[in-house]
LORO-588676 format. One record per residue (C-alpha): residue in three letters; z, x, y. Coordinates in steps of 0.1 Angstrom, whole numbers, plus 5000, padded with zeros to 4 digits. Layout:
ALAZXY
...
This chain:
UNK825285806100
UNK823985666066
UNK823585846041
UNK821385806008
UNK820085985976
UNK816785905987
UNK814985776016
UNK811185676017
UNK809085656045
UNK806685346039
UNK806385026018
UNK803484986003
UNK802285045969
UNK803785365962
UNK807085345989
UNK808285045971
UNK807385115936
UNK809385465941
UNK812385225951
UNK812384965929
UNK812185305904
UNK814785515924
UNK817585235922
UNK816985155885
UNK817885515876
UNK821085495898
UNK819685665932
UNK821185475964
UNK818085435981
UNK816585296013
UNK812785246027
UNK811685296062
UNK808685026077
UNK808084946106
UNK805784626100
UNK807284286100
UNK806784266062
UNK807184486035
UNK804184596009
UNK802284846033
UNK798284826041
UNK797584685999
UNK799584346004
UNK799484296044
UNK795784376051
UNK794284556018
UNK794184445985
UNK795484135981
UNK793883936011
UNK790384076001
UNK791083945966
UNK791783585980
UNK788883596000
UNK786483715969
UNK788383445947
UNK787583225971
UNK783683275975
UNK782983335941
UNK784082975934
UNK781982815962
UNK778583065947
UNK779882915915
UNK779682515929
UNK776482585948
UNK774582805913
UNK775682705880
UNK777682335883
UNK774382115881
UNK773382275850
UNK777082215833
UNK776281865844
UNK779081885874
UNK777181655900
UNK777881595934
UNK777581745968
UNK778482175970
UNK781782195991
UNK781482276027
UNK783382586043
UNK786282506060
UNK787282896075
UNK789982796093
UNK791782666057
UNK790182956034
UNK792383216063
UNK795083026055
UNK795283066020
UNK794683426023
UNK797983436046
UNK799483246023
UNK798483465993
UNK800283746013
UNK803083596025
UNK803883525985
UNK803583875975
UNK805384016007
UNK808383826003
UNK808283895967
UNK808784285972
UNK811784156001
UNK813283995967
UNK813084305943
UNK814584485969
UNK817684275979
UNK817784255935
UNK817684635932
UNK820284675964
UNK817184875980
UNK818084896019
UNK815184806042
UNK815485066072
UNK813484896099
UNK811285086129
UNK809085356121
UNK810685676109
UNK810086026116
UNK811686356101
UNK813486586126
UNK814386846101
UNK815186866065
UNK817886596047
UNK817386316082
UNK815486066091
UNK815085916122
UNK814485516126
UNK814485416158
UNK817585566180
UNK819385596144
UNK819885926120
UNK820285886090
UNK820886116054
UNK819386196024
UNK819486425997
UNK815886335990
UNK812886246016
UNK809686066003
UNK806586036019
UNK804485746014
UNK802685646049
UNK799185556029
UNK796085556046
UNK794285446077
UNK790585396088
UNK788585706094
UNK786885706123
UNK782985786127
UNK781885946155
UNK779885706178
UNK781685356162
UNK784085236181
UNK786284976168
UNK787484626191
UNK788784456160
UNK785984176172
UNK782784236174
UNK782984636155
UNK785984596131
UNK787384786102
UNK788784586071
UNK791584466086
UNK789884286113
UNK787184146085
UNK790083976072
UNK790783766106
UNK787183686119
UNK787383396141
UNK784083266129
UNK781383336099
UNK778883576113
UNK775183506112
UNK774383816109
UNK776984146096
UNK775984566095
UNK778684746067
UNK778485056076
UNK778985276042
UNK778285146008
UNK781885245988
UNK784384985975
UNK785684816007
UNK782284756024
UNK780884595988
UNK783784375984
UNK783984206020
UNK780184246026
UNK779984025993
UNK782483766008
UNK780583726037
UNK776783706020
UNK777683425998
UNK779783246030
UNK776083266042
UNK775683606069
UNK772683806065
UNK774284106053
UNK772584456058
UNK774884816043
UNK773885086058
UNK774585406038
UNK774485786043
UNK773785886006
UNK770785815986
UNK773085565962
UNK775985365966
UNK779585375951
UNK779485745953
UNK781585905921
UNK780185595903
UNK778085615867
UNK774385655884
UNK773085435860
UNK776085195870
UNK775085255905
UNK771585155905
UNK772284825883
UNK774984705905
UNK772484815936
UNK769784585921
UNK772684295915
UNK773784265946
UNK770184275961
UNK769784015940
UNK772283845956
UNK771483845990
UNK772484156001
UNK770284386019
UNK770684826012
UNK768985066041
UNK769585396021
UNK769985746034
UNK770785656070
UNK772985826094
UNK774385616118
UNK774385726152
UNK776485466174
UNK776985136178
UNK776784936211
UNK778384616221
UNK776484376245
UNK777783956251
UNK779483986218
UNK776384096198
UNK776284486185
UNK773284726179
UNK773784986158
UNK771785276160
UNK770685496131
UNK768185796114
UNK766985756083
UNK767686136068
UNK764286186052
UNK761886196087
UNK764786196110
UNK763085866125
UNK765385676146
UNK766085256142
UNK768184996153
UNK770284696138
UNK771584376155
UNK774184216142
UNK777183956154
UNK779184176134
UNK779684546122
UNK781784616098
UNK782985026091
UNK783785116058
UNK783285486053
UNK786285586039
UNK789885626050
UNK791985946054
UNK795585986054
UNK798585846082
UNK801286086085
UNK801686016126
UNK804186036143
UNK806486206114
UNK806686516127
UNK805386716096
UNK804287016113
UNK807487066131
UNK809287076105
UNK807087276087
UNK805287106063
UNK801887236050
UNK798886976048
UNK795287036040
UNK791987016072
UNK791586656061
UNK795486606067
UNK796586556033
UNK799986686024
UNK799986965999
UNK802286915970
UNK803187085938
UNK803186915901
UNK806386765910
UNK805286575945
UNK807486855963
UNK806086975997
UNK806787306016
UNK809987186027
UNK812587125998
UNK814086765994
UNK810886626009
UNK808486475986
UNK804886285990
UNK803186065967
UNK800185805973
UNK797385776000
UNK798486096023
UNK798186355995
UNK795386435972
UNK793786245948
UNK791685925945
UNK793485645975
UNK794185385948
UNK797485185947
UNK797985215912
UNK797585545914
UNK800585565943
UNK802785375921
UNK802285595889
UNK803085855911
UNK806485615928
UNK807385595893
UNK806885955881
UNK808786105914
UNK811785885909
UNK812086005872
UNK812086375882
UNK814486335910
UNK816886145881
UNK816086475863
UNK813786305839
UNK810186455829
UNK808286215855
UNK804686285846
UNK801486095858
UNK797586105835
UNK795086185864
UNK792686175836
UNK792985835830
UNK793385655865
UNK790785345863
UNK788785265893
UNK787884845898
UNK785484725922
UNK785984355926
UNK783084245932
UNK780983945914
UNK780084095884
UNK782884345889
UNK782584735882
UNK785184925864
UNK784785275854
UNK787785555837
UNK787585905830
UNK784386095829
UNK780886055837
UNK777886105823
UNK776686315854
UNK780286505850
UNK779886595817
UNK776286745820
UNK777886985852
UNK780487095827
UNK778087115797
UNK779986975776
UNK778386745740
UNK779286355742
UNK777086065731
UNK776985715746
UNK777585365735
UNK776585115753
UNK776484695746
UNK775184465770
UNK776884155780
UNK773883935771
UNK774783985737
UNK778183835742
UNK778383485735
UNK781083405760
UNK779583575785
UNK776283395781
UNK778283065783
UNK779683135813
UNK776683225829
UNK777683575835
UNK775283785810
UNK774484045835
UNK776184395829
UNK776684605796
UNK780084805786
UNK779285205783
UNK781885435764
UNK780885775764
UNK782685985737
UNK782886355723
UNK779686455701
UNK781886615677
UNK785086455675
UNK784386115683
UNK787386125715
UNK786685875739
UNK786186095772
UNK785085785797
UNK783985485797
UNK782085275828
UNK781684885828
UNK780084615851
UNK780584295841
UNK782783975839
UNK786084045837
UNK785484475841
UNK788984525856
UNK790784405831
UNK788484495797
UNK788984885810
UNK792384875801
UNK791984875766
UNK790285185768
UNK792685335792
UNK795185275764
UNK793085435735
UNK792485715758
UNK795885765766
UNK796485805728
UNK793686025729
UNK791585785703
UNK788585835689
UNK785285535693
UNK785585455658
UNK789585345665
UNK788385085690
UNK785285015669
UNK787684915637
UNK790284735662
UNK789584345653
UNK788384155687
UNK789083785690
UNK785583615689
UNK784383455714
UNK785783695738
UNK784383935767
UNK786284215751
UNK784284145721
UNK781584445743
UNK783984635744
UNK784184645705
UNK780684675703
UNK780084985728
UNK781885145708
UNK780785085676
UNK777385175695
UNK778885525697
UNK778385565663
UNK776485305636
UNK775685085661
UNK776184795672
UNK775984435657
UNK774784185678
UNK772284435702
């Protein structure tokens, strides 16, 4: 029987973060997975494959809509899906066998099967047992199910089976209008499907900045992509390959149909803990399954710990791997601590959306004072050259001190110019510091700059 300081239960994000973590500060530590690679749902079927595939569209709408007019001539480039698949395995495979690397570096031990927990201080991989003084849980997420959708991975898919169609569609139904369902519904509008979101709220990106919302609704539109709004969906129905879905539209309760040669559903996911065994050993989780923890990631059970997906909190993997990091810090008996306040949020579409810390709509529930800069990107001269003047930059700060609280940006480039105002939040600065921080001109962070001199003076070039 092995035994460790710590063992953890899943690669991805947060699992292997926690390791790479754990064996820095001296912990001898393994990680359960039972896939054939390590880096969990983000690397294998998440994250990085969707990015490839964005990356990969946004260049061809690039070739087809703006290289004529930069005097780039010549015939658009034809679709070859069979290639564009490969790159996106070959995108993974790179970052996969990346994390295999760090581990054999950091003398991380890769405990392969799937593991379950028979009581307190084990772990059980396959027909082996083996010890630990700590026990981390970081299964992640899965798919939630909606009642009426059932998925074949073919014809009705979730995002994993998006990522391996065997052919274009013609015609695609995203069921829900959140982050996943934009991003691949995108990919698959500019490769040419007729792409219809069907969504049970009034707006999309729920949690979002409305005003955010309704100018990335009208973007996208603009882009192809069709919005049905306020629609429950009832069931969907497979037929020779082809799908109906079946929906009432909340405000008369009238009932309509959709075809489509695809459906994708994208309402969410909730957390995997399956097959550990939680609830025999006693450990508490909440009616949506999450795993209750206190400020230090402990469950009910001492030594056993759970960070990521499969406890509370937004299902981000940077926010898994702040909370890796933070764990292995306390269990080296350092003060691990992790900033809810100041997790950013990236949609990854084209423009993308970035949004951290509070909104507008928050702030009124709370009624609390702030005021609101805002700079559009049409005023940005490197934006404008780049054909990408759509968006603004919006920092909302405190009336009276100046403290930025949130700030909300769609845009070129969003999910990386939020960081700089995750950094001055996280030094709790004030508009006017960002405002008197010099910008390198011509730059897209140069809106960034002038949102927040918007909070106050104003702004120079709007």
């Amino acid at each position: 029987m092995a035994s460790y300081d710590v063992i953890i239960i899943g690669s991805g994000p947060g699992g292997y973060v926690c390791a790479i973590r754990c064996a820095q500060l001296g912990l001898k530590t393994a990680v359960v997975e039972g896939r054939e690679t390590l880096g969990g749902t983000c690397l294998n079927v998440g994250c990085i494959p969707s990015k490839a595939m964005l990356h990969a569209t946004e260049m061809l709408d690039e070739a087809e809509h703006n290289f004529a007019e930069m005097g780039l001539k010549g015939k658009s480039p034809s679709v070859d899906w069979a290639q564009m698949l490969k790159y996106k395995d070959k995108t993974i495979s790179q970052n996969t066998g990346g994390i295999e690397f760090l581990f054999k570096k950091n003398k991380i031990e890769w405990l392969k099967g799937w593991g379950s927990i028979p009581e307190a201080g084990k772990v059980k991989v396959g027909e082996d047992t083996h010890e630990a003084k700590h026990i981390i849980i970081a299964t992640g997420s899965e798919v939630a199910p909606l009642k009426g959708v059932e998925i074949d991975e073919e014809t009705v898919v979730s995002s994993t089976g998006a990522l391996e169609l065997k052919k274009i569609p013609k015609k695609m139904v995203v069921i829900g209008a959140g982050v996943i369902g934009l991003e691949l519904g995108s990919v698959y509008s500019r490769l040419g499907a007729e792409v219809t979101v069907v969504e049970f709220l009034d707006h999309i990106t729920p949690g979002q900045d409305g005003e955010v919302q309704k100018t990335f609704q009208r973007m996208l539109k603009k882009q192809g992509m069709e919005f049905i709004m306020g629609a429950a969906v009832q069931s969907t129905t497979v037929k020779n390959g082809k799908a109906t879905v079946a929906y009432k539209l909340r405000k008369d309760d009238s009932e309509h149909t959709l075809e489509a040669d695809t459906v994708l559903l994208a309402t969410g996911r909730r957390p995997y803990t399956e097959g550990l065994g939680l609830k025999e050993i006693g450990v508490e989780t909440t009616d949506r399954g999450m795993v209750k923890t206190d400020d230090n990631f402990a469950t009910s059970v001492k030594g056993i710990y759970a960070i990521g997906d499969c406890i509370a909190g937004p299902m981000l993997a940077h926010k898994a791997e702040d909370e890796g990091m933070a764990l292995a810090e306390i269990l080296a008996g350092q003060k691990g601590h992790v900033n809810y306040g100041v997790i950013p949020g990236v949609i990854y579409t084209h423009p993308e959306v970035a949004a951290v810390g509070k909104t507008e709509e928050a702030l009124k529930e709370e009624g609390r004072k702030y005021k609101v800069g805002k700079f559009p990107f049409m005023g940005n001269a490197r934006a404008k050259a780049n054909f990408s003047g759509d968006g603004f930059v919006k920092i909302i700060a405190d009336a009276e001190t100046d403290r930025i609280l949130g700030a909300h940006i769609i845009g070129p480039m969003a999910g990386d110019l939020i960081h700089e105002i995750c950094v001055a939040m996280e030094f709790g600065a004030a508009a006017e510091d960002l405002a008197r921080t010099c910008h390198a001109h011509p730059t897209y962070s140069e809106a960034v700059r002038e949102a927040a001199l918007a909070c106050n003076d104003g702004p120079i070039h709007a």
